[in-house]
C-alpha positions in Angstrom: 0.0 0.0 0.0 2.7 2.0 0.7 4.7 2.0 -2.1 1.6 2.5 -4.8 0.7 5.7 -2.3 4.1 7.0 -3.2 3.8 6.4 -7.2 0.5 7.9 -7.1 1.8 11.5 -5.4 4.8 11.4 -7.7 2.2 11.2 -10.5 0.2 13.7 -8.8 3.8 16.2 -8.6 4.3 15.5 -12.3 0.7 16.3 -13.4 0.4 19.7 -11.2 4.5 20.3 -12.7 3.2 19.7 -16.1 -0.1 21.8 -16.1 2.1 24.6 -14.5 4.4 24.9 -17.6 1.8 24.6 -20.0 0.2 26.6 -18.3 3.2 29.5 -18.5 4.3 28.7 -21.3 4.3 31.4 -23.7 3.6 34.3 -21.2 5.6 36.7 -19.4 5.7 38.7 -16.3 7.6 41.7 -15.2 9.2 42.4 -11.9 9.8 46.3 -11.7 12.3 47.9 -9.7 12.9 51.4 -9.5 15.8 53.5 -8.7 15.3 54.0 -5.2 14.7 50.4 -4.5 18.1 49.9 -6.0 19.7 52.3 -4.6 18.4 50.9 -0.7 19.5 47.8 -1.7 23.0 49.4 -2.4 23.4 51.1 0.5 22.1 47.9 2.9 26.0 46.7 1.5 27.8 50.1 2.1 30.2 51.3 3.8 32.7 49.0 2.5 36.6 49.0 2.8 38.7 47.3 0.9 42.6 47.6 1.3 45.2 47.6 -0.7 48.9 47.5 -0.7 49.3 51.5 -0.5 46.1 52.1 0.1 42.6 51.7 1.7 39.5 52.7 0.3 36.3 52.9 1.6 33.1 53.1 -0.3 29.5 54.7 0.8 26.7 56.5 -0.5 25.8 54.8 -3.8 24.0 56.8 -6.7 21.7 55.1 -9.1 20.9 56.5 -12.5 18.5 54.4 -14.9 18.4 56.2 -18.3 15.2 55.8 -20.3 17.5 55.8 -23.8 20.4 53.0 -22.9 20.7 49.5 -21.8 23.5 50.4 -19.4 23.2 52.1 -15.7 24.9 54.8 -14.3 26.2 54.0 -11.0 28.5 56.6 -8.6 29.8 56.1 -5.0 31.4 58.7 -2.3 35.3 57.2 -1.7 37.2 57.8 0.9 41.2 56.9 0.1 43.7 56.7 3.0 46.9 56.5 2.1 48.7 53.6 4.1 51.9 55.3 4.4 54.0 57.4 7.6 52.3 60.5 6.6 48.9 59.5 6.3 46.3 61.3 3.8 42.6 61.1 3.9 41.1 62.0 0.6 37.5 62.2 -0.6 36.6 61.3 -4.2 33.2 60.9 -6.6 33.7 58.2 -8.9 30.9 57.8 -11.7 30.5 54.8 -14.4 28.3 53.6 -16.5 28.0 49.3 -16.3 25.6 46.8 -18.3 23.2 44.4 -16.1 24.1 41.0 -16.1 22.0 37.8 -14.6 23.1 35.4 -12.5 20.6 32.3 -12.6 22.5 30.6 -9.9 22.3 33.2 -7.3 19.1 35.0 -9.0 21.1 38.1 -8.8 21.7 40.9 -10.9 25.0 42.4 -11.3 26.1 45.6 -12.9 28.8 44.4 -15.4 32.1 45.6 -17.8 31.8 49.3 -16.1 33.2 52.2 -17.5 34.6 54.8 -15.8 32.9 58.2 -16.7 34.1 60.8 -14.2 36.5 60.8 -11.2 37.1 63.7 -8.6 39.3 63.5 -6.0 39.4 66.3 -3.8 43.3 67.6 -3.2 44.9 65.4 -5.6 46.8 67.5 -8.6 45.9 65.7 -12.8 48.8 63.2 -12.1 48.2 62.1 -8.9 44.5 62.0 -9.6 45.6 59.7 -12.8 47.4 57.5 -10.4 44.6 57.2 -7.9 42.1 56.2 -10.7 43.9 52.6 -10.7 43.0 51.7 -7.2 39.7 53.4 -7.4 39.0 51.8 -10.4 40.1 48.0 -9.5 38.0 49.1 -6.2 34.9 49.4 -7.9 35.4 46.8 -10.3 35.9 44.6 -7.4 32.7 45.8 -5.6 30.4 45.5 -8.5 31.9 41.6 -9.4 31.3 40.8 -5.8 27.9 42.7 -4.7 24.5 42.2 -6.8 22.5 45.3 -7.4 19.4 43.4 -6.5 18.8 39.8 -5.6 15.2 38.0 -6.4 13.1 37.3 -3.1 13.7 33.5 -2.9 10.7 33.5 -0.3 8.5 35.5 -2.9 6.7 33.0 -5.2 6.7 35.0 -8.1 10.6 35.9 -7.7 11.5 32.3 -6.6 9.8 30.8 -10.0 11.6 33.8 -11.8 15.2 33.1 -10.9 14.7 29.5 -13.5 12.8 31.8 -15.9 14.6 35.1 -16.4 14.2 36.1 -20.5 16.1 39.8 -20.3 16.5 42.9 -17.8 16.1 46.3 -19.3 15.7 49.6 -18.3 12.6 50.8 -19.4 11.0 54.7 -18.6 13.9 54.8 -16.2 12.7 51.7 -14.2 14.4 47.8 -14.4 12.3 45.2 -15.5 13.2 41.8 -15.7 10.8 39.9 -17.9 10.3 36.9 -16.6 9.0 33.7 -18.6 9.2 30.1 -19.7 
């Protein structure tokens, strides 16, 4: 009795599993996120310090910018740099890039990808030691965005926990990020 109680559930699973994807097959749904929400979810991961051989830099106060006209995002940060040497500096810098979104099934997290760097200001540094700077601020926030997802699907949401199988693309769209879900 036992075992034919077993087979029939299983059949039961496999019916309700089957008449689900037929069932979604064909549609899609859209999660929309907008730049606020993005932007909490930023600073829920911020400050963050990472060192470096001369160097320490610490990163706060993230900017979100989703443009209605591209497929990339513009992303910016508050840096502080401390200079791991005798005589110590503390400098304050604004770094701006622009990155494409990129999906990761596994973790059903979305990543800003390849950034570019668009502007850089640190505050007491002359052209050349600003250009010198850039590399650490720049591996820094490459480093950050590689490691940290912009937004990560609700795996307790049923919607969001189906989605992370089913993601078809992430856009901007009217300067909100919709990821169109579907089978």
């Amino acid at each position: 009795m036992g075992k034919k109680l077993t087979w029939s559930l299983l059949a039961l699973l496999a019916l309700v599993g089957a008449a689900a994807i037929w069932y979604l097959a064909g549609k899609t749904y859209e999660i929309r996120i907008s730049q606020a929400q993005l932007e909490q979810k930023l600073a829920e991961r911020l400050p963050l310090t990472q060192r470096y051989p001369l160097v320490s830099v610490t990163m706060a106060q993230p900017r979100v910018h989703l443009n209605e006209d591209s497929e990339r995002v513009d992303f910016g940060l508050h840096m502080t740099v401390n200079t791991n040497t005798s005589g110590s500096q503390l400098l304050g810098a604004q770094i701006d890039v622009s990155a494409s979104l990129r999906y990761d099934a596994e973790r059903g997290a979305i990543f800003l990808d390849q950034p570019v760097m668009d502007k850089l200001v640190v505050q007491g540094l002359d052209e050349r030691r600003t250009a010198m700077a850039q590399v650490a601020l720049e591996a820094a926030m490459a480093s950050f965005l590689a490691q940290q997802p912009v937004y990560t699907l609700n795996a307790s949401d049923t919607r969001q926990r189906v989605a992370r199988m089913a993601v078809r693309d992430i856009k901007v769209d009217k300067g909100v990020l919709v990821v169109i879900l579907g089978l």
